[in-house]
C-alpha positions as CSV (number, residue, x, y, z in Angstrom):
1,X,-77.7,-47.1,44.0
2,X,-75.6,-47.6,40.8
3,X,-73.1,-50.3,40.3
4,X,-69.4,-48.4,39.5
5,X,-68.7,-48.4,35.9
6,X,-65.5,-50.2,34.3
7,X,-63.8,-47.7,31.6
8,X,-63.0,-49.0,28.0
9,X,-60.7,-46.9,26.0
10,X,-60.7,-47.2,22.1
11,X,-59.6,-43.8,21.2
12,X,-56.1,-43.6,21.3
13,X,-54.5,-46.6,22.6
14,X,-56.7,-49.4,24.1
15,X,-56.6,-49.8,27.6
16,X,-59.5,-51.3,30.2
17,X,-59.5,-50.1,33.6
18,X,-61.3,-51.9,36.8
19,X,-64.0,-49.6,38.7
20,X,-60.2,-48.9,41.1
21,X,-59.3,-47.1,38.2
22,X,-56.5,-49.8,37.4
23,X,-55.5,-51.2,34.1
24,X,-56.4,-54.5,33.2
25,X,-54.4,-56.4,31.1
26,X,-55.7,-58.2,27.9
27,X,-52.8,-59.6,25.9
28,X,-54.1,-60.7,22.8
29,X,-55.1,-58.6,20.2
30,X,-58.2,-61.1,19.0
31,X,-59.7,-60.4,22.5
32,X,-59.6,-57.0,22.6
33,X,-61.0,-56.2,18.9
34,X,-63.6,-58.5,20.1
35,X,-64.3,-56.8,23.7
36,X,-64.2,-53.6,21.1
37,X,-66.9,-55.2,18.5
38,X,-68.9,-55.8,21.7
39,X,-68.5,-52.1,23.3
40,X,-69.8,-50.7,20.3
41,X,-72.9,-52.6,19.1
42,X,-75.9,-51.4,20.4
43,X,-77.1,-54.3,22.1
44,X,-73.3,-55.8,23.2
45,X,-74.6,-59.2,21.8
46,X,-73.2,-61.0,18.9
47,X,-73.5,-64.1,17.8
48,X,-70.4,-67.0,18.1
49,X,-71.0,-67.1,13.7
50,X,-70.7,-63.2,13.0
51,X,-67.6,-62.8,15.5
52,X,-66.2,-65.8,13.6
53,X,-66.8,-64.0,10.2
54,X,-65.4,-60.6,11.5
55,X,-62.1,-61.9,13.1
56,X,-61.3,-65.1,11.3
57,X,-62.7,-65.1,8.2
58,X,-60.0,-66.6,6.7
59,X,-59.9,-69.9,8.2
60,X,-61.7,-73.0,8.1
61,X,-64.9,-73.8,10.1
62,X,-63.3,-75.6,12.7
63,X,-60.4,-73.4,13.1
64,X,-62.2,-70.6,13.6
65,X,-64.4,-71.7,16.5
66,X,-61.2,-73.0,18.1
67,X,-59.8,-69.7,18.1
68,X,-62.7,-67.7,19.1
69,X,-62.5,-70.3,21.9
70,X,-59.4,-69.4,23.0
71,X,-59.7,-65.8,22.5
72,X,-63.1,-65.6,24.9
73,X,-60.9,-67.6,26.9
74,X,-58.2,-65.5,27.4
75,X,-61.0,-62.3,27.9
76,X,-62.7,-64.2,30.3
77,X,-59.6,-65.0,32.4
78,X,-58.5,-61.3,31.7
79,X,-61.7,-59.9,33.0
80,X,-62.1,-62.5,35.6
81,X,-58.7,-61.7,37.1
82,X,-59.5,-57.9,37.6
83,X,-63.1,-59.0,39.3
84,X,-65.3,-58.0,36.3
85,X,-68.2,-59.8,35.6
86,X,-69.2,-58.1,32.2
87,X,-69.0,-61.1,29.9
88,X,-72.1,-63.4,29.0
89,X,-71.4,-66.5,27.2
90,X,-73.8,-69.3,26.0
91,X,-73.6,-71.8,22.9
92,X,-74.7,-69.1,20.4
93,X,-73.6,-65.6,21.5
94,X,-71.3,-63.4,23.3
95,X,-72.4,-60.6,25.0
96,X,-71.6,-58.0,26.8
97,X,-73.2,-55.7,29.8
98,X,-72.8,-52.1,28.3
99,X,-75.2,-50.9,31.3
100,X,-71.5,-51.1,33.3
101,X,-69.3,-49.7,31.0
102,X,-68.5,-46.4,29.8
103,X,-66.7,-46.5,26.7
104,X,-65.3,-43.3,25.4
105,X,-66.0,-43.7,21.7
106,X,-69.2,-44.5,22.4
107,X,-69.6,-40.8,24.3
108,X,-68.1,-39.1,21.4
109,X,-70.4,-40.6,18.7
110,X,-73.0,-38.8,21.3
111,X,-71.3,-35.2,21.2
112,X,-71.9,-32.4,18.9
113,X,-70.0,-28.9,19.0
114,X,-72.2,-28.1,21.7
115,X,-72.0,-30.5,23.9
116,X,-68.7,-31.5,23.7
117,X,-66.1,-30.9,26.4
118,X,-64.6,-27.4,26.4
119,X,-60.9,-29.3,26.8
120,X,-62.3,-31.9,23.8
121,X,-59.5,-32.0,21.0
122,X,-58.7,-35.0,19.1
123,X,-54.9,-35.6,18.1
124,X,-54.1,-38.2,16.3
125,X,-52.7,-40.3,18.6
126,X,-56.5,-40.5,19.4
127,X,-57.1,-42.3,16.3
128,X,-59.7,-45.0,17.1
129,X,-57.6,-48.2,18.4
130,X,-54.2,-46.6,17.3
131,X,-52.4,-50.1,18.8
132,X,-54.4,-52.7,16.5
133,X,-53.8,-54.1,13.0
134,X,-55.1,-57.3,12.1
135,X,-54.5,-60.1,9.4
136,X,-57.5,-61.0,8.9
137,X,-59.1,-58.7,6.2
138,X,-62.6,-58.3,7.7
139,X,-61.3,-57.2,11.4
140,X,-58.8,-55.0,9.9
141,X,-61.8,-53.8,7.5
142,X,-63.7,-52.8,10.8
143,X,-61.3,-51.5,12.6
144,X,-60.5,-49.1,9.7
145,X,-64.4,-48.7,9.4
146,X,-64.5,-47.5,13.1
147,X,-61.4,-45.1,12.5
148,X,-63.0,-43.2,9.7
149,X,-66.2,-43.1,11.7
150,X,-65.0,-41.5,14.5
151,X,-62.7,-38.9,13.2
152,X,-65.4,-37.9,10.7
153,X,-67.0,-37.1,14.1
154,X,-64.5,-35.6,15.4
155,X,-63.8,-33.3,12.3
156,X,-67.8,-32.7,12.7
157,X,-67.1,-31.4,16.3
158,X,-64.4,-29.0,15.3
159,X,-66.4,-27.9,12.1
160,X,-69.2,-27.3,14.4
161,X,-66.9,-25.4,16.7
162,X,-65.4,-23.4,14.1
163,X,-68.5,-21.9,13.2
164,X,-70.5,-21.4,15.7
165,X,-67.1,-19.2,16.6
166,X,-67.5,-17.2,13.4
167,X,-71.6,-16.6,14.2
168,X,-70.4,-15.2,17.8
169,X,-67.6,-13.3,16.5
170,X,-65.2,-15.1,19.0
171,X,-61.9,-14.4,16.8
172,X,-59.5,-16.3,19.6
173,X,-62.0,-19.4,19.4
174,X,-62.1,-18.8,15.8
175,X,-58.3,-19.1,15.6
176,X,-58.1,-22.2,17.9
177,X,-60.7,-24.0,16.3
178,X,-59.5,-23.1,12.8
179,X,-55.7,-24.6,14.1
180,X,-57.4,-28.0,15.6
181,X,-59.4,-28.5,12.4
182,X,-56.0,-27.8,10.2
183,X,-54.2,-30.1,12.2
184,X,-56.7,-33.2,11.9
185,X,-57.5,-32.2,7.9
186,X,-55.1,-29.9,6.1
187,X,-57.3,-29.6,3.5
188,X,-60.5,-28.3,5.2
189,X,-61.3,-25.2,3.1
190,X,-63.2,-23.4,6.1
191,X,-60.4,-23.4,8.5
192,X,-57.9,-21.8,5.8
């Protein structure tokens, strides 16, 4: 039988929810750009050094593995206090059991115009991690990194969409897919 999944949000604003369905709360940012750098790497593992380099390249040596420290800390407790065991930490890496975890930006890099939901449509308040900005120039790098990635998915979707409308003749899809595209990239040429 499978174990229940735990839900990670990254489009739109993040939010982690228990297999209950209920939110768990993660209050610093570091910790949840790191549970996010996790979600999203295709084996969840990273080592301590590269999560150093992504979030804290800025400070010293020493600085830097203090507050990675703290910030698998404060995950740890986070997860730990909702009853999720997802977290894997040794001397040298951090990792992460994506076999219990559904994370939704990880179904959309999966989807195509065909397979995506009929109801999909990406607003921009679905903009990957809306809530997060960071200092720290190779995190906030990333995170922009992973913004453009998935709404040049998401435009993909709707161009897909669009004109596999216009093959079927479907003039009211035509019309709605044309308005979703417009309203995620004013300047695409094929919905005007």
């Amino acid at each position: 039988m499978a174990q229940p999944k735990f839900r990670l949000s990254l489009l739109g604003k993040f939010v982690l929810r228990d297999t209950q369905g209920r939110e768990v709360r993660i209050p610093l940012l570091r910790a949840k750009v790191l549970l996010a750098y996790l979600a999203l790497s295709p084996s969840g593992s990273e080592s301590r050094q590269r999560l150093i380099g992504l979030l804290w390249s800025e400070r010293g040596e020493a600085q830097a593995r203090q507050s990675l420290r703290q910030a698998l800390k404060e995950l740890r407790n986070a997860l730990n206090q909702a009853g999720i065991d997802l977290l894997h930490i040794d001397a040298d890496t951090v990792a992460l059991d994506l076999a219990r975890l559904d994370v939704d930006a990880i179904a959309l890099r999966g989807m195509d115009a065909e397979s995506a939901p009929a109801q999909f449509c990406f607003q921009p308040c679905n903009e990957f991690f809306v809530d997060a900005a960071m200092r720290d120039p190779v995190g906030d790098a990333w995170i922009r990194d992973r913004r453009d990635e998935f709404r040049q998915k998401e435009l993909a979707i709707h161009r897909g969409r669009l004109d596999g409308a216009l093959r079927r003749e479907a003039f009211d899809e035509v019309e709605r897919s044309a308005q979703t595209l417009l309203l995620l990239d004013p300047a695409a040429e094929e919905a005007h």
